[in-house]
Structures are given as structure tokens and as C-alpha cells.
C-alpha positions as a Markdown table, in Angstrom:
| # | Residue | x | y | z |
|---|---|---|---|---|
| 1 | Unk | 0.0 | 0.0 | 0.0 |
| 2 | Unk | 1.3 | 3.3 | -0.6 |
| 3 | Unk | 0.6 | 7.0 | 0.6 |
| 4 | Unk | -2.0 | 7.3 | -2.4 |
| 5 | Unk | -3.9 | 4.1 | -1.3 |
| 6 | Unk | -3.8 | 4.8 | 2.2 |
| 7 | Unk | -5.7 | 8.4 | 1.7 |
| 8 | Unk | -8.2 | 6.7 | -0.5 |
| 9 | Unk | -9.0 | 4.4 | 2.0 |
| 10 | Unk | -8.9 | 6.8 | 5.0 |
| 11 | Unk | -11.5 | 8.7 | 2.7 |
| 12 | Unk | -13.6 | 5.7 | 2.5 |
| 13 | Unk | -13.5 | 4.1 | 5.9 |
| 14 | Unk | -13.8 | 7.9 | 8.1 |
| 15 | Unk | -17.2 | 9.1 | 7.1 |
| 16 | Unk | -17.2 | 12.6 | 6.6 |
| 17 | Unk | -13.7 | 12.9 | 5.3 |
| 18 | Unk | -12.8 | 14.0 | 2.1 |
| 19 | Unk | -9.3 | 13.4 | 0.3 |
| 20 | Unk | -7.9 | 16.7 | 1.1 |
| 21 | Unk | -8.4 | 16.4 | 4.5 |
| 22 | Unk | -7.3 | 12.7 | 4.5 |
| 23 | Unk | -4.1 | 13.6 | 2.7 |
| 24 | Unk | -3.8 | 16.5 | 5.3 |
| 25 | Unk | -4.3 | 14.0 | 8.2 |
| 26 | Unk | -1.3 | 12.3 | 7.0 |
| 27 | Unk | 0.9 | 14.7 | 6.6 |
| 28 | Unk | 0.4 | 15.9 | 9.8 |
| 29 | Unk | 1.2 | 12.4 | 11.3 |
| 30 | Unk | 4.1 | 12.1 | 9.2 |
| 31 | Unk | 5.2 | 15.2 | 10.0 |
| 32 | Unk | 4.7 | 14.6 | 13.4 |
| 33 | Unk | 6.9 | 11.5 | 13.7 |
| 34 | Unk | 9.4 | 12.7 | 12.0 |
| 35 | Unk | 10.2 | 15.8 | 13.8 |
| 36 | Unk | 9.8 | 13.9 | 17.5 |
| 37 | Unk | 12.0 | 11.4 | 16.1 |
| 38 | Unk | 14.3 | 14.4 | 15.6 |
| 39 | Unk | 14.5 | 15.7 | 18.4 |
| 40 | Unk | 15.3 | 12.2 | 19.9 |
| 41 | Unk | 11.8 | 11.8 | 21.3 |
| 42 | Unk | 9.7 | 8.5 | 20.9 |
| 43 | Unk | 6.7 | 8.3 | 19.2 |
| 44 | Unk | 4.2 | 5.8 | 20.9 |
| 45 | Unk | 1.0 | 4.5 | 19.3 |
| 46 | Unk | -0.5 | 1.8 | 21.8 |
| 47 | Unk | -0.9 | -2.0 | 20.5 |
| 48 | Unk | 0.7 | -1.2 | 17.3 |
| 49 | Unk | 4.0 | 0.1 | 18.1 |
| 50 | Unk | 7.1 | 2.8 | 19.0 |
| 51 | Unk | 9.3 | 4.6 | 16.6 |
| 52 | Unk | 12.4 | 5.2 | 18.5 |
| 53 | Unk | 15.5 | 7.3 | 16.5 |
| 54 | Unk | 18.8 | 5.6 | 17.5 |
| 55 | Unk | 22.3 | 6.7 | 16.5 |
| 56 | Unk | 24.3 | 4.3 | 14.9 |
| 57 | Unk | 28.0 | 4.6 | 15.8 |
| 58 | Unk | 31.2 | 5.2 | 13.6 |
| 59 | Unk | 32.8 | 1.9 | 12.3 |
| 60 | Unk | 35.6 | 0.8 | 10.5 |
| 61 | Unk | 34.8 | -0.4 | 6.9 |
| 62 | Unk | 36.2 | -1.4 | 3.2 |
| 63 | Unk | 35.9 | 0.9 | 0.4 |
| 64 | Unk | 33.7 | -1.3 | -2.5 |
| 65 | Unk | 35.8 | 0.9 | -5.1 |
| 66 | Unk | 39.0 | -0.6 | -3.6 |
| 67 | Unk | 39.1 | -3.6 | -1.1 |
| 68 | Unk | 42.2 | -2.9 | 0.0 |
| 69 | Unk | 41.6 | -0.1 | 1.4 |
| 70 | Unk | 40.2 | 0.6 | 4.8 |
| 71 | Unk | 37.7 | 3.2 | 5.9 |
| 72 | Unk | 35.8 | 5.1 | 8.4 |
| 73 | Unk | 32.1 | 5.0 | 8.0 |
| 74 | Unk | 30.3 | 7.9 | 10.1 |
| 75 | Unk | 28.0 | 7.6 | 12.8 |
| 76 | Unk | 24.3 | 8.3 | 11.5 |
| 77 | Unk | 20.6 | 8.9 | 13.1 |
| 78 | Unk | 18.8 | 6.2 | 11.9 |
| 79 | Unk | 14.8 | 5.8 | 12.9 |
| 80 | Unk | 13.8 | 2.0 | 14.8 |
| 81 | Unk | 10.1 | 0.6 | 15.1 |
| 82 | Unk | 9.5 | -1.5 | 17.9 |
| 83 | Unk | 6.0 | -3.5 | 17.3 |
| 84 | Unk | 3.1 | -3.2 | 20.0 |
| 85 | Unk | 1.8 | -6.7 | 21.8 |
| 86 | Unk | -1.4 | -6.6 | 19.4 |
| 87 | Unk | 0.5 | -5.5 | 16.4 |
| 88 | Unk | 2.6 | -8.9 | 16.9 |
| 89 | Unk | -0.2 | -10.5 | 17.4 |
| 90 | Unk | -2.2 | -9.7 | 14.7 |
| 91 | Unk | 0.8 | -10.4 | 12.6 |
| 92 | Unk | 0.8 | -14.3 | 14.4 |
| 93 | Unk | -2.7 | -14.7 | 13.3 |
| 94 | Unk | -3.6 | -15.0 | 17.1 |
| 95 | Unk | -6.5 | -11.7 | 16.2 |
């Protein structure tokens, strides 16, 4: 499913909301996320999940373009989702 197919079927399944404000909706959540996860904040939705932004350290590593040569890749942010009890559930066909 993408972004497209999720608005049409938040515009079908909320009665009373048009596209716009669907697509609106969703942005806002996005946005949301994104700028919690930013500012190293969790983001938690109960039973489905947490988006959590980690940093992932500085390592050693081979350049591709030469193999003999080592490197040093940088630490990054990178964004994690830990799945909620019913999420996992539902994904073990237990609801």
C-alpha cells in the first residue's frame, strides 16, 4: 500500500472525510513522527508500536571501489520501530 492508497482508504473508511483532509491528516502524522524522532523523542502508538531514533555509531569499513583499502564509515541517526503486543499479534494470526 502506498501514501495514495492509504488516503483513499482513509477517505472511505472515516465518514465525513474528504481526500484533502485525509491527505492533510497524513501529513500531519508524518510530519509529526518525524520531527519527534528528531529531536530524539519516541513516538508511541499503543498496541501497534514505538518509533524510536537511535544513532548508529562510527565503524571501520572497506571501500567497495577498492578492497584494500580501509575506511571510516560515520555515525548516522537512523529511525527504529518496535512492534506493540497486538501488532505482533495480529501479525501471528492470534487476532
Amino acid at each position: 500500500m502506498n501514501k495514495a492508497q492509504l488516503i483513499d482508504k482513509l477517505h472511505h473508511d472515516v465518514e465525513g472525510l474528504n481526500k484533502k483532509q485525509a491527505e492533510k491528516m497524513l501529513d500531519v502524522l508524518t510530519d509529526t513522527i518525524i520531527e519527534e524522532l528528531k529531536n530524539d523523542r519516541e513516538v508511541t502508538l499503543a498496541g501497534f508500536g514505538t518509533f524510536l531514533s537511535r544513532v548508529r555509531y562510527s565503524r571501520g569499513g572497506v571501500n567497495p571501489q577498492k578492497p584494500t583499502e580501509r575506511i571510516t564509515i560515520p555515525a548516522v541517526k537512523v529511525a527504529k520501530f518496535k512492534t506493540g503486543y497486538h501488532l505482533k499479534q495480529a501479525l501471528k494470526g492470534k487476532r
